[in-house]
C-alpha positions in Angstrom: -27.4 5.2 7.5 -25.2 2.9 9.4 -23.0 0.3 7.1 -23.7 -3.4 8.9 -19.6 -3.6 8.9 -18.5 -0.2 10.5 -15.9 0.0 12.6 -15.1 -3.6 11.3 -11.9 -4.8 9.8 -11.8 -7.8 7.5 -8.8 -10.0 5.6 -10.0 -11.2 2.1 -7.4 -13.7 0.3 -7.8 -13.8 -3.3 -9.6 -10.1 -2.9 -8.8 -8.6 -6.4 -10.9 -10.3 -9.2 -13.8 -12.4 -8.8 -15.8 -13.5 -6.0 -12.7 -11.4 -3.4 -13.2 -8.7 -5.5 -17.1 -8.5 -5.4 -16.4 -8.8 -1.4 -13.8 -6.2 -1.3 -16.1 -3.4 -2.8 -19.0 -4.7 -0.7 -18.0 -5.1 2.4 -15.8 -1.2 1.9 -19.7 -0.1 1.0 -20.9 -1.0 4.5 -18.1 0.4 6.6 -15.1 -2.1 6.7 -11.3 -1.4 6.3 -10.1 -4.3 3.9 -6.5 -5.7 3.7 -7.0 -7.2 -0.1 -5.0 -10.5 -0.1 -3.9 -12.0 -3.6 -0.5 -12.3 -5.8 -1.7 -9.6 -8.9 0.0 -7.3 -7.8 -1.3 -4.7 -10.3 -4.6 -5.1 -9.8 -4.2 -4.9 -6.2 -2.7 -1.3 -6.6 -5.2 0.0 -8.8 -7.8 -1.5 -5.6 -5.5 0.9 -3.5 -5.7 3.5 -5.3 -9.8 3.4 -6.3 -10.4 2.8 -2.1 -7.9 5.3 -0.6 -7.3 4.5 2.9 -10.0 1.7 3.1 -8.0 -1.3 1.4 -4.9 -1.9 1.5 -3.1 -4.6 -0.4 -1.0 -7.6 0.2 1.3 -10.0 -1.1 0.0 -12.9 -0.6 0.6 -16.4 -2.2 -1.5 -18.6 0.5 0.8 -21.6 0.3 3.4 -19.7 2.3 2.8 -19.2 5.6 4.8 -16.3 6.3 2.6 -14.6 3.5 -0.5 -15.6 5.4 1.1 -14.1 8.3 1.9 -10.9 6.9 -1.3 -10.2 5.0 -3.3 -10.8 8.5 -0.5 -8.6 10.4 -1.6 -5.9 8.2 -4.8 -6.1 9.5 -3.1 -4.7 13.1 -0.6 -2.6 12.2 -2.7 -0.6 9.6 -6.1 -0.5 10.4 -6.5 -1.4 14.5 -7.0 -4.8 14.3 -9.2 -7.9 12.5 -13.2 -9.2 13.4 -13.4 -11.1 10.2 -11.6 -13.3 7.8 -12.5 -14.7 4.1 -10.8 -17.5 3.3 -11.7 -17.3 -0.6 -8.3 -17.8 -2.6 -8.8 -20.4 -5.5 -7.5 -22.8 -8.5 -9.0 -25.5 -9.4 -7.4 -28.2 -11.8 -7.8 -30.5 -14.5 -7.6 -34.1 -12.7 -11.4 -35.5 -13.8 -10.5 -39.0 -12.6 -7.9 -40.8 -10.8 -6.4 -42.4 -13.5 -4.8 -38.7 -14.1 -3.8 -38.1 -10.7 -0.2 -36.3 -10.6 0.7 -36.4 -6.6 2.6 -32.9 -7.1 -0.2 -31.2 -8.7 -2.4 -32.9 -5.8 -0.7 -31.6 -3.2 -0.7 -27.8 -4.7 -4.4 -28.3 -4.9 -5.1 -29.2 -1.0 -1.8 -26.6 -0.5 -3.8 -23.7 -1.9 -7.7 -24.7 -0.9 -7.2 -26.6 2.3 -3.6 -25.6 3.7 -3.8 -21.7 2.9 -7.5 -21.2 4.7 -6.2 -23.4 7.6 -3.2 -21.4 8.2 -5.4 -18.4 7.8 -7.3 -19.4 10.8 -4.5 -20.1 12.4 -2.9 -16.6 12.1 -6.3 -14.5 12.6 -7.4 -16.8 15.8 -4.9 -14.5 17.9 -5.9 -11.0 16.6 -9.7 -11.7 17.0 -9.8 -12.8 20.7 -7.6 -9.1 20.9 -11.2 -7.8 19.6 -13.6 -10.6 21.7 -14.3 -12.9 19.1 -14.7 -12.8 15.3 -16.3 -14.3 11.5 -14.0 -16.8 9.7 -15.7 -17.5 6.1 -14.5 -20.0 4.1 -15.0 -20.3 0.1 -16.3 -24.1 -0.4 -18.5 -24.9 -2.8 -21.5 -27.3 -4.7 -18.3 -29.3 -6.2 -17.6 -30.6 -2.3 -21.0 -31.5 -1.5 -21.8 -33.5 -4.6 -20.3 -35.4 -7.6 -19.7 -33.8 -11.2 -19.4 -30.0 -10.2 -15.9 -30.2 -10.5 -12.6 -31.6 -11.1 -11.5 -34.6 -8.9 -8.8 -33.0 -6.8 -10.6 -29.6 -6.7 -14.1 -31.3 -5.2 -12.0 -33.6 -3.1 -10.5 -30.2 -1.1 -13.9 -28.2 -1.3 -15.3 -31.1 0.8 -12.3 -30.6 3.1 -13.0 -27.4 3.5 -16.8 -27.9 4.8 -15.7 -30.1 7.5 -12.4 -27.8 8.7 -15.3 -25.4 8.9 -17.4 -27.2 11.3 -14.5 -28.4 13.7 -12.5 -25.3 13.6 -16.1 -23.8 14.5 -16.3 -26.5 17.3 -13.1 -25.8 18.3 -13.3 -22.1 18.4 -16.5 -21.5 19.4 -15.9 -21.0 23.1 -13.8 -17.7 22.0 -17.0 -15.9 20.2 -15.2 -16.9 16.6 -17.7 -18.2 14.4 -16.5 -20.0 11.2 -18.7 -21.0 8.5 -18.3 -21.6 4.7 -20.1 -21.0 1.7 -20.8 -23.1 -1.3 -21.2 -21.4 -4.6 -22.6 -23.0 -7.8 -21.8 -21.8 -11.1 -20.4 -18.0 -10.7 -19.4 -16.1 -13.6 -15.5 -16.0 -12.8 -12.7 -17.1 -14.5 -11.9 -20.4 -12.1 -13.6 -22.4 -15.0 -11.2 -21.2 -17.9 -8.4 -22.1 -15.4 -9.8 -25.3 -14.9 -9.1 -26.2 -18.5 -5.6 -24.8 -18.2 -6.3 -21.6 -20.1 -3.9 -18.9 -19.7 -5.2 -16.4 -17.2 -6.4 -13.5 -19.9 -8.6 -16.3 -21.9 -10.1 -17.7 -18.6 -11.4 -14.0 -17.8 -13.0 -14.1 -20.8 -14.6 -17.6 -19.9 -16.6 -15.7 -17.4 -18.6 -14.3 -19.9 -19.4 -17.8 -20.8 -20.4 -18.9 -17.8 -22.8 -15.8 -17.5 -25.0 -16.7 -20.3 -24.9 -20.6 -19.9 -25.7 -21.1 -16.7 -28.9 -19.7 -16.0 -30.4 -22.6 -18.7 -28.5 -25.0 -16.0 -30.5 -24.3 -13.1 -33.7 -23.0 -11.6 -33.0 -20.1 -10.7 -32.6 -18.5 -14.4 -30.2 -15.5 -13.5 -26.4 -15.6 -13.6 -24.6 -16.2 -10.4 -22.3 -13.4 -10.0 -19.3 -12.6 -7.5 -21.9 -9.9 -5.8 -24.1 -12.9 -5.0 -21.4 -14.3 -3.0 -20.5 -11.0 -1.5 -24.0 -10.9 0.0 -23.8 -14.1 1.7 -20.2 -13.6 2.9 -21.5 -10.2 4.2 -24.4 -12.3 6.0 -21.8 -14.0 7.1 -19.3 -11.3 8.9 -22.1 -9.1 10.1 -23.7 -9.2 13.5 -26.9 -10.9 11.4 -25.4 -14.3 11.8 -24.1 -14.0 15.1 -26.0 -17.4 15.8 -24.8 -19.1 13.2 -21.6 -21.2 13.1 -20.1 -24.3 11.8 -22.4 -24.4 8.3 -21.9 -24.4 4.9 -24.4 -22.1 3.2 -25.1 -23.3 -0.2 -25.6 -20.4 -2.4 -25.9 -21.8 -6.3 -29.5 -20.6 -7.8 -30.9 -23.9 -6.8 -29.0 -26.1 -9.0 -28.4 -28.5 -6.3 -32.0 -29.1 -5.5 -32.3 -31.9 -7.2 -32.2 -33.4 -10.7 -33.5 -31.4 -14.1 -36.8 -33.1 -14.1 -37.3 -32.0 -10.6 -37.6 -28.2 -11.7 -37.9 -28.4 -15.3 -41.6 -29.7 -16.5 -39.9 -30.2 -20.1 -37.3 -32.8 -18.6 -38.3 -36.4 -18.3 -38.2 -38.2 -15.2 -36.0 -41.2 -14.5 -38.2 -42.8 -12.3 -41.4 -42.2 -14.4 -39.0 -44.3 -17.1 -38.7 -47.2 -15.3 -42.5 -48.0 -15.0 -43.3 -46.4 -18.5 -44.1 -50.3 -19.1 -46.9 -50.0 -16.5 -48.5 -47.3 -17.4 -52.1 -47.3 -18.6 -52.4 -47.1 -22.3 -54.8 -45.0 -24.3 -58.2 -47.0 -25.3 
């Protein structure tokens, strides 16, 4: 059976632990070639080494754009070409408000989240009008579409990111590039150890955490895993989508849909409470 990526060639940044990793081993599953993009160096040999001749990894620190540049190269010189490009590199911070702002960390922030994906683009444009178009995906997520999923700086660039996807899709349309963006929820990674500032070996173990909290967070009542993003970014890159472009595509077991009492019969309603006064009373 045909994979829905054969023949394909795709760039994932961040692509050896977490939501790139889950990406990596799916998209290899349905026929791509894979240049694994990330700065762990170790794990990205041991991905070498488990995928043979289907991934090859990269240096590749996304706030330098000669980095960016070579990770996407790779794409040509080893494997043909590039047709799609995940943007999904990461941090987040620990800024909550704006009292705490430090304009150096700031800028690393938007450097990493907003700067890296954009110079992505930039660098893969070229190579995928060589093949007649292309995917650009884009990690966003929940934490850019609404207050309180995230860390002030963090949701600030995630919201950037939404709306470089819809004008880079504008933009870039014409060329047969689509570029969307997807919008996770609460995904059992280590991105919310390191938003505490743990060191990187606790915040793997944070994942763990995050698996077994937050399906009592949301109504979907099943972990969000790096897999579940996988499937949407592959939804994304394949021919499936080829009508689809400058979206985000929320993908966060519902817990966006609205507040608990919407989806939990046990939670009590705001709005009930403000006319509790007016309600009928027994006898």
């Amino acid at each position: 059976m045909a994979g829905r990526l054969d023949g394909k060639v795709a760039v994932i940044t961040g692509g050896v632990s977490g939501i790139g990793l889950g990406t990596v081993e799916l998209f290899v599953a349905e026929g791509a070639k894979v240049v694994a993009a990330d700065i762990q160096d170790e794990k990205g040999a041991m991905l070498e080494r488990r995928f043979g001749g289907q991934v090859r990894y990269a240096r590749c620190d996304v706030t330098l754009e000669a980095d960016i540049a070579a990770a996407v190269g790779l794409a040509k010189s080893e494997f043909g070409g590039l047709d799609i490009l995940f943007n999904n590199a990461g941090i987040s911070d620990m800024m909550r408000t704006v009292a705490e702002i430090e304009p150096e960390r700031w800028s690393w922030i938007f450097d990493v989240l907003v700067r890296g994906p954009a110079l992505g683009i930039k660098h893969a444009t070229p190579l995928m009008l060589e093949r007649g178009g292309g995917s650009i995906i884009n990690t966003a997520s929940i934490a850019g579409l609404q207050a309180g999923w995230g860390p002030l700086a963090y949701s600030s660039a995630k919201a950037a990111v939404v709306h470089m996807s819809r004008c880079a899709a504008a933009q870039l349309s014409p060329q047969k590039i689509r570029v969307n963006a997807i919008c996770p929820g609460l995904i059992a990674t280590s991105i919310f150890g390191a938003s505490l500032g743990l060191p990187r070996e606790v915040a793997d173990q944070m994942a763990a955490r995050v698996a077994e909290n937050a399906p009592k967070a949301q109504p979907i009542p099943k972990a969000g895993m790096p897999e579940d993003i996988a499937q949407a970014a592959l939804y994304l890159a394949s021919d499936a989508s080829v009508f689809m472009t400058g979206q985000h595509l929320v993908v966060d077991g519902g817990i966006t849909v609205g507040s608990r009492h919407s989806w939990d019969p046990e939670a009590a309603s705001p709005l009930m409470a403000l006319f509790a006064d007016f309600a009928p009373q027994p006898g």
